[in-house]
C-alpha positions as CSV (number, residue, x, y, z in Angstrom):
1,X,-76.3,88.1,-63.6
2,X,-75.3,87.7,-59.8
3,X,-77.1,84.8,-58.1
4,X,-77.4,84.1,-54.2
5,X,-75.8,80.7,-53.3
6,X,-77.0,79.3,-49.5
7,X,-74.0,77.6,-47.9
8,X,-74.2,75.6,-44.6
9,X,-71.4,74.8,-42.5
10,X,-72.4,71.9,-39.9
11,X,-70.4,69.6,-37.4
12,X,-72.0,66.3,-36.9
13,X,-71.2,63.0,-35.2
14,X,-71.9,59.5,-36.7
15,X,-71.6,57.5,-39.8
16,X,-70.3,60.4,-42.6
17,X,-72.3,59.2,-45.8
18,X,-75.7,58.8,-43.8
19,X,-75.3,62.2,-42.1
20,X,-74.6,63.9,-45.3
21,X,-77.7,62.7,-47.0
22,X,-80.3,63.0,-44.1
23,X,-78.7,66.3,-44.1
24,X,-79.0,67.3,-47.5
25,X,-82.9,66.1,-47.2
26,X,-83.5,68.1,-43.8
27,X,-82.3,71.3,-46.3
28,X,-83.9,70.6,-49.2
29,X,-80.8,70.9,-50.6
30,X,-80.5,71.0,-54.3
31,X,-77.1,69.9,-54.7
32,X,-74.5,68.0,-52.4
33,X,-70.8,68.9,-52.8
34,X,-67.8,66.4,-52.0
35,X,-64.4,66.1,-51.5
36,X,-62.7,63.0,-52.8
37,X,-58.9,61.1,-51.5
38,X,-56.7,59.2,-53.4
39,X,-57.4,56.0,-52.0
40,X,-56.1,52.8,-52.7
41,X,-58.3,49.9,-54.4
42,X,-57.6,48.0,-51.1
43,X,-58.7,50.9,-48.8
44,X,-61.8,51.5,-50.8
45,X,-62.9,47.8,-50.7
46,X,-61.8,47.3,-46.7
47,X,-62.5,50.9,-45.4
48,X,-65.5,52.0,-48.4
49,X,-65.7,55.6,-49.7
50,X,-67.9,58.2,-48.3
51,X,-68.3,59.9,-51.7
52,X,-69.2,56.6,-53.6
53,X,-71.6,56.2,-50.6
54,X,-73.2,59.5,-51.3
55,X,-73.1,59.3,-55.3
56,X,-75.1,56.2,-55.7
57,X,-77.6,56.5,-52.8
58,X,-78.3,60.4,-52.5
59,X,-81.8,61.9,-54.0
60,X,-79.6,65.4,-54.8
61,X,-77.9,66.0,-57.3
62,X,-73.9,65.4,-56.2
63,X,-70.6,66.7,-57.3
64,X,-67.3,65.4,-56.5
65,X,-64.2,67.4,-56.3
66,X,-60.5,66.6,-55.9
């Protein structure tokens, strides 16, 4: 069975997690797909993580990929 997948390719300016999402809900998108680092425990607590950001606070359904 071959199904259609949409794909958007934006650029956008501001705070990464928050774009994301208000993105996602402008699109109606179904699912929101990120990439992960390898961060340290110490950059994650000073700098945060966009993808943690996005997985607790998005509506979609999210998948993170290394």
């Amino acid at each position: 069975v071959k199904e259609e997948v949409e794909i958007h390719t934006l650029l956008e300016y501001g705070p990464p997690a928050e774009n994301v999402m208000a993105l996602a809900e402008r699109l109606d998108a179904s699912v929101i797909i990120v990439g992960t680092s390898e961060k340290t425990v110490l950059d994650r607590v000073i700098l945060g993580s966009v993808s943690d950001n996005i997985v607790r606070s998005a509506r979609s359904t999210v998948i993170v990929v290394r």
